[in-house]
C-alpha positions in Angstrom: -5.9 -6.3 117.2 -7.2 -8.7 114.8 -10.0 -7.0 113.5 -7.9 -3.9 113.1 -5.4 -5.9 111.2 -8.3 -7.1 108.8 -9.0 -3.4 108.2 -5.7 -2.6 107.7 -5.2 -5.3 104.7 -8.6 -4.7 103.4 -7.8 -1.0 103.1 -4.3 -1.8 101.2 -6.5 -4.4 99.1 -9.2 -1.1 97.8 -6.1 1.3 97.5 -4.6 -0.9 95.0 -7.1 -1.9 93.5 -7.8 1.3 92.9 -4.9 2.4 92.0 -4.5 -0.8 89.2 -7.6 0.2 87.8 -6.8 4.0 87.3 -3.6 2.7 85.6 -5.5 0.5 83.1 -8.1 3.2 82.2 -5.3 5.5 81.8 -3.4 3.0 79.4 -6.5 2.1 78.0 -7.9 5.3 77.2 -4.2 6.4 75.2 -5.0 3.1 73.2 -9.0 3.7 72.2 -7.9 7.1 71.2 -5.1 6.0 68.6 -6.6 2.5 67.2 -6.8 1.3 65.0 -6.8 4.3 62.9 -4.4 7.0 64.0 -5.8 10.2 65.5 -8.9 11.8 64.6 -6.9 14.8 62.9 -5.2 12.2 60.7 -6.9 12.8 57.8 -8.6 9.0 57.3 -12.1 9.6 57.1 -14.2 7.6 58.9 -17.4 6.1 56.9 -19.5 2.9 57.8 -20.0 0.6 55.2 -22.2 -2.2 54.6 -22.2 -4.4 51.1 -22.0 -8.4 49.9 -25.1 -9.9 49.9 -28.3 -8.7 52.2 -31.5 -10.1 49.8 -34.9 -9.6 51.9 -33.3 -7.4 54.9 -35.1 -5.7 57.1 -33.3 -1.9 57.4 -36.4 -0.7 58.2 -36.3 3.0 60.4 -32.5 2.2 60.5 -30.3 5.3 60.8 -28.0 4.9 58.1 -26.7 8.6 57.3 -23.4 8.5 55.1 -23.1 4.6 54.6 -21.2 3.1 52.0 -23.0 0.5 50.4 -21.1 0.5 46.7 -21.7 -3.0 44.8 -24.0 -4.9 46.8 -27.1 -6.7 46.8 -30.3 -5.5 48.6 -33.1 -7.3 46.4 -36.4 -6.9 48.2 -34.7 -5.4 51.1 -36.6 -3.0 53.3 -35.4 0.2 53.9 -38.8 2.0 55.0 -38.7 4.7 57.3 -34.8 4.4 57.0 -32.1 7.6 57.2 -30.2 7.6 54.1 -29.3 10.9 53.6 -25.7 11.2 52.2 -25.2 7.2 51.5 -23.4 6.1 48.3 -24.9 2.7 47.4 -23.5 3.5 43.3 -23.6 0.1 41.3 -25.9 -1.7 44.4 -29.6 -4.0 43.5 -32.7 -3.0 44.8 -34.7 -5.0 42.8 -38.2 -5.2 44.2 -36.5 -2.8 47.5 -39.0 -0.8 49.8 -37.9 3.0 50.3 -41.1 4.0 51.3 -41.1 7.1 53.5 -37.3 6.8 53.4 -34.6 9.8 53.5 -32.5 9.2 51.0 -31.6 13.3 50.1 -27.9 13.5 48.8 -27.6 9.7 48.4 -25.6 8.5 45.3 -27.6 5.9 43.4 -25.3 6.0 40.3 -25.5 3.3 38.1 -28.3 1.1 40.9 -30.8 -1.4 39.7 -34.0 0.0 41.1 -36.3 -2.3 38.9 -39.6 -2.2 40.8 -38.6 -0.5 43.8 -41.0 1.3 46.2 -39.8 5.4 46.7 -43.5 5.9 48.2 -43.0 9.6 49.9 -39.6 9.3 49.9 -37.0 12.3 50.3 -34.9 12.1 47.4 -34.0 15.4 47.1 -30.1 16.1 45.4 -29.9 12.6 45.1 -27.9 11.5 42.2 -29.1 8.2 40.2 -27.3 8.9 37.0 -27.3 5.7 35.0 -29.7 3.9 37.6 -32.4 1.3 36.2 -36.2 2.7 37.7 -37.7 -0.1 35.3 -41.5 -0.6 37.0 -40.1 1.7 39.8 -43.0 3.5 42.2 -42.7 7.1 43.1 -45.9 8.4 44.7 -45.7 10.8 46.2 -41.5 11.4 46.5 -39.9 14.6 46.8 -37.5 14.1 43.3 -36.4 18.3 43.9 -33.4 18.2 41.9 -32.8 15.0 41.8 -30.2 13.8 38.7 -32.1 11.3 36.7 -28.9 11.4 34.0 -29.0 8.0 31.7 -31.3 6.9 33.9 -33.9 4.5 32.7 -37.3 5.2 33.6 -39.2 2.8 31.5 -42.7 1.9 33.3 -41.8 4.3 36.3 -44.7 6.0 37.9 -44.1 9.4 38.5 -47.3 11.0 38.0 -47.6 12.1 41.9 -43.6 13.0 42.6 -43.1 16.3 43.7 -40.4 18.5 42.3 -40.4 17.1 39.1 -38.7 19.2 36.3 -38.7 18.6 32.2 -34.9 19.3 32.7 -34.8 16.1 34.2 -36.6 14.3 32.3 -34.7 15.4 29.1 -31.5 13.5 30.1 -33.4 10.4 30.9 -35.5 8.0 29.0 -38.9 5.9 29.5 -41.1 4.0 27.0 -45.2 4.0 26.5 -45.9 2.7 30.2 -43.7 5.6 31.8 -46.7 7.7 33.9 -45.8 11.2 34.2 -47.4 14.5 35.4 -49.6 16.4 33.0 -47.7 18.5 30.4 -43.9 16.5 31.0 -42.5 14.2 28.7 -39.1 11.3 28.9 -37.2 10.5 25.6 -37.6 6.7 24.3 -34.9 4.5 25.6 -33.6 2.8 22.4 
């Protein structure tokens, strides 16, 4: 009798358990979906975002497709090997920054301090850098396919080995005496 008892409570014990936990998932799952930002068909779109201050990071082979990184500061920062496609980092430093083998095709680099930063066989196809600083900046062997180098500032940028390269694109940015570029392309003076 005693042992059936034991069953008996032990059975009630699991069933409401059970029952307790299905109520909490339910209740929980109603609350995951709505925050803290409404319903997916709400219209807020969702976009990770990283900024402040991040000097000497390692974002190495990070996956960081449609970041926002808008005003921050990624001196020396390395980003090789990293997914960048579609990332707005407009008015960030990456002074001295490694994008080296980096994706960085549709990224918004408007107005970014690139001053001696590594684009070694980078993808920067589309990507939009009007108004960046490429001072000293390394591009061997990037893909630059229509990439809009608008009031940008190539001065001392090596570009002899990019890929994709057009005079068009040159013509509405400007380099000095060190700028290397490929045979039979030219950059107007900065001044």
């Amino acid at each position: 009798m005693a042992a059936s008892m034991r069953l008996l409570v032990v059975t009630q014990f699991r069933l409401i358990a059970a029952g307790a936990a299905a109520l909490v998932l339910a209740c929980a799952g109603t609350a995951f979906a709505e925050w803290p930002f409404g319903r997916a068909d709400s219209g807020v779109r969702m976009q990770p975002g990283i900024g402040g201050v991040c000097e000497a990071c390692d974002l190495s082979g990070r996956i960081l497709v449609g970041v926002r990184m808008t005003g921050a500061n990624f001196n020396r920062s390395d980003f090789s090997h990293a997914m960048l496609t579609r990332a707005d980092a407009s008015g960030s430093a990456f002074e001295g920054a490694n994008f080296s083998d980096a994706d960085l095709a549709l990224a918004k680099l408007v107005d970014a301090n690139c001053t001696r930063a590594q684009f070694t066989r980078a993808t920067l196809v589309q990507a939009n850098a009007r108004g960046a600083d490429f001072t000293r900046a390394e591009f061997d062997h990037a893909d630059v396919t229509s990439m809009r180098f608008d009031d940008a500032n190539l001065s001392g940028a090596d570009l002899r080995e990019t890929r994709g390269l057009t005079q068009a694109q040159l013509s509405n940015a400007c380099g000095d005496a060190r700028t290397r570029l490929p045979r039979g392309l030219r950059v107007p003076r900065c001044g």
